[in-house]
C-alpha positions, 0 to 999 in steps of 0.5 A, a space after each residue: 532489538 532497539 528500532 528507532 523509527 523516523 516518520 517525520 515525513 508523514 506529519 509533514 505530509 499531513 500538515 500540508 495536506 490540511 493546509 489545503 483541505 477542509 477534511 481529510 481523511 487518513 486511511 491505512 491498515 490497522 496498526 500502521 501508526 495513524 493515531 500515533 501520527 494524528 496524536 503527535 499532530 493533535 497535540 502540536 497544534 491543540 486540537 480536540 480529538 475523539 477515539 470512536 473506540 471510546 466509550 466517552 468519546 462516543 458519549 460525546 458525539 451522542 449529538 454530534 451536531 452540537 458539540 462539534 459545532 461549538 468546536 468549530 467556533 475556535 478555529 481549530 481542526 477537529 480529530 475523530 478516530 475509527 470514524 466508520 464506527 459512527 457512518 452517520 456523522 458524514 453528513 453531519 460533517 458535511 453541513 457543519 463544513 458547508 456551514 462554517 467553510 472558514 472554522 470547519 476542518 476535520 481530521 478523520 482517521 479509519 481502517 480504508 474500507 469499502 464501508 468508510 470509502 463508500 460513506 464519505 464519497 456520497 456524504 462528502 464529495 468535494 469536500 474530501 481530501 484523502 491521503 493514505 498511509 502505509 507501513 514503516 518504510 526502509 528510510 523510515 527505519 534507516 537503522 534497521 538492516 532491510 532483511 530483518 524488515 523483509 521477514 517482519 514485515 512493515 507493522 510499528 509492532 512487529 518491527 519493534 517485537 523483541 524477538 522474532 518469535 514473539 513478532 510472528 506472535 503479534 502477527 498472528 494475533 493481528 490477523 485472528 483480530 482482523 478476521 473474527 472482528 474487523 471484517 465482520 464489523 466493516 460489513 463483511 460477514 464470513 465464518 472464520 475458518 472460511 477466511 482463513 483458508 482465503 487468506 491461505 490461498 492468497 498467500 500461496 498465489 503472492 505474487 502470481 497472476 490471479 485466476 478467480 476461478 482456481 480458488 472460487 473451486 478451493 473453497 466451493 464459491 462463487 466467483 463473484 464471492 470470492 472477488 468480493 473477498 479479494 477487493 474488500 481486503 484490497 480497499 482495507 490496504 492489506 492485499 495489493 492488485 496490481 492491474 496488467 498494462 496492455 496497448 496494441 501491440 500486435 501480441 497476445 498480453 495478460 489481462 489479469 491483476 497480480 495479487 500481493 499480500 502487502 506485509 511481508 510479515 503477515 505473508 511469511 507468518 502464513 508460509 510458517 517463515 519464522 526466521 531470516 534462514 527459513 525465508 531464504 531457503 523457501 522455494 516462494 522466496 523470490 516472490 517474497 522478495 519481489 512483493 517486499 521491494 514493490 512496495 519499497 518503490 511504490 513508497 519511494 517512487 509515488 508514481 501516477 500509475 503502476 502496473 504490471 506487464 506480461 504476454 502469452 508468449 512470456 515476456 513480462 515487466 514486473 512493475 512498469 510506473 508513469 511518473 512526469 510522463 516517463 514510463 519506467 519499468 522496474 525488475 525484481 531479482 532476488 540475485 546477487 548480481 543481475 543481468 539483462 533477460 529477453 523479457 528486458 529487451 522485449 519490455 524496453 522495445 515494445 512499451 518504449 521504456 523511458 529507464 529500466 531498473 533492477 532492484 537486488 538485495 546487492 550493494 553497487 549500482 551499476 549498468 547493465 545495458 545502454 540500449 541504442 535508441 529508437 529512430 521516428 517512425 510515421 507514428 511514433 517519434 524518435 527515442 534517444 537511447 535508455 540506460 539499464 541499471 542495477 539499483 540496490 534495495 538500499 538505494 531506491 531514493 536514487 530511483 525517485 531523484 532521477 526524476 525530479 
């Protein structure tokens, strides 16, 4: 299979980014493209680049002082990759930065872990831009029919396998690496087969609120442990929280994270999902679904805030989104033509919803519903009415273009 990725926005990004920053730290899972990004911006604008996971670079950076210090002189950014692998360059960095606040401007690359975050927020604060990046994005692979990126997942390397099979390989790969050499050498010590069975768990709780206590007696740990092992995969960017929105509304409301595995492939490679068939025939398929096209929004929409919403009594909102000051609420239905539900109604009266929008796996986008806006009260103003629509998966740019 031939998948021609566009990722041109991403250097675009990057290269404003570093307009306005002296570092910047770009941080994603592995294997979601940042070297090849930092390579192609590296080799645009000349800059000198080190690969921590070289044994030359690291040679070089020995006595870092010096040689960046020499680079510095030119002008130029200065690129180092896996840079959690020498924690003790950042203060380094620091006085290099605050020594040559003109010439002095780096480019760090690193898997997002608790260690590196942890490192450059005490070495480097206020000095530090970051800017995060995931994996390849439905416009980013406008070529590509979104089912085939649902079940493979967003990783460059399992969209570009040649066949199904050998992508549920390279996943399957990708994860025996991250559990019996990443994890241990960011500072998470496990025994593998522990790991495992958690990220088994994490997979059967995709998409459902998230009750440390359950799997803490699956595995015969602690609490605490067990939400140490959540947040560390969190900051790697491979699982997602999604915190629970809650205001007094005179109701009873969640007040637990939803957890979603980020890569759909890395999911459905833990069901034993290994064809289009298979993920459509899965009792978890809408849960699937609905993790694969929240992180398609989030990627569209770069809203300030997103959160979940839910009561005791059943009403919920998948994803509820401040953008600009609107609150926007989004519904993921894995149905061929949806319609409004009470929890719709419920949601857009009592969180005051600006829009309200369904994504589906569907063609047309159409409206589901004109509410008739919402007279002042003594503590709230007047609400002019929302218009509820159908937006296909296909079509999220629309979503981000009615705000701006």
């Amino acid at each position: 299979m031939t998948i021609m990725l566009d990722r041109s926005h991403l250097f675009h990004a990057l290269s404003e980014r570093l307009q306005e920053a002296r570092a910047l730290a770009l941080l994603g899972a592995r294997q979601v493209g940042k070297t090849t990004l930092a390579k192609a911006y590296a080799l645009a604008h000349d800059c000198p680049y080190f690969d921590l996971e070289d044994p030359q670079a690291l040679q070089a950076l020995s006595e870092p002082a010096g040689p960046l210090r020499e680079l510095l002189t030119l002008g130029r950014t200065v690129v180092i990759d896996e840079v959690q692998r020498r924690p003790e360059l950042f203060p380094i960095l620091r006085s290099l930065i605050d020594q040559h606040p003109r010439n002095a401007q780096f480019l760090l690359l690193g898997s997002a872990s608790p260690v590196m975050l942890k490192q450059s927020s005490e070495s480097l604060a206020g000095r530090l831009a970051m800017l995060s990046m995931g994996g390849v994005a439905l416009a980013e692979a406008p070529a590509t029919p979104w089912t085939v990126q649902w079940l493979r997942g967003s990783f460059p390397r399992a969209m570009l396998a040649a066949s199904e099979r050998a992508a549920m390989r390279w996943l399957r790969d990708y994860l025996q690496l991250v559990i019996e050499r990443d994890l241990p050498q960011m500072g998470l010590n496990v025994p593998a087969p522990v790991m495992q069975r958690f990220w088994r768990l994490l997979a059967h709780y995709h998409g459902q609120t998230w009750n440390t206590a359950v799997p803490a007696r699956s595995l015969g740990l602690s609490e605490p442990t067990v939400r140490h092992y959540l947040d560390f995969l969190t900051g790697l960017q491979l699982v997602r929280q999604l915190p629970p929105w809650h205001e007094n509304l005179g109701k009873r409301q969640v007040k637990s994270p939803k957890v979603y595995i980020r890569d759909s492939g890395l999911l459905h490679y833990l069901w034993g999902v290994q064809t289009q068939e298979a993920l459509w025939q899965h009792p978890a398929s809408g849960a699937s679904w609905e993790g694969f096209a929240l992180e398609q929004v989030l990627h569209v929409a770069q809203p300030d805030e997103a959160y979940f919403w839910g009561t005791h009594a059943g009403a919920e909102l998948d994803l509820l989104m401040f953008k600009h000051g609107l609150r926007v609420g989004i519904e993921f239905k894995r149905v061929d033509a949806p319609k409004m539900t009470p929890s719709m109604h419920t949601a857009l009266n009592d969180l005051r919803l600006d829009a309200l929008y369904v994504v589906y796996p569907g063609d047309l986008r159409y409206t589901l519903h004109v509410t008739p806006g919402l007279a002042s009260t003594s503590s709230l103003p007047s609400k002019p009415p929302v218009t509820v629509e159908a937006i296909p998966l296909s079509d999220l740019a629309s979503i981000a273009a009615d705000w701006s």
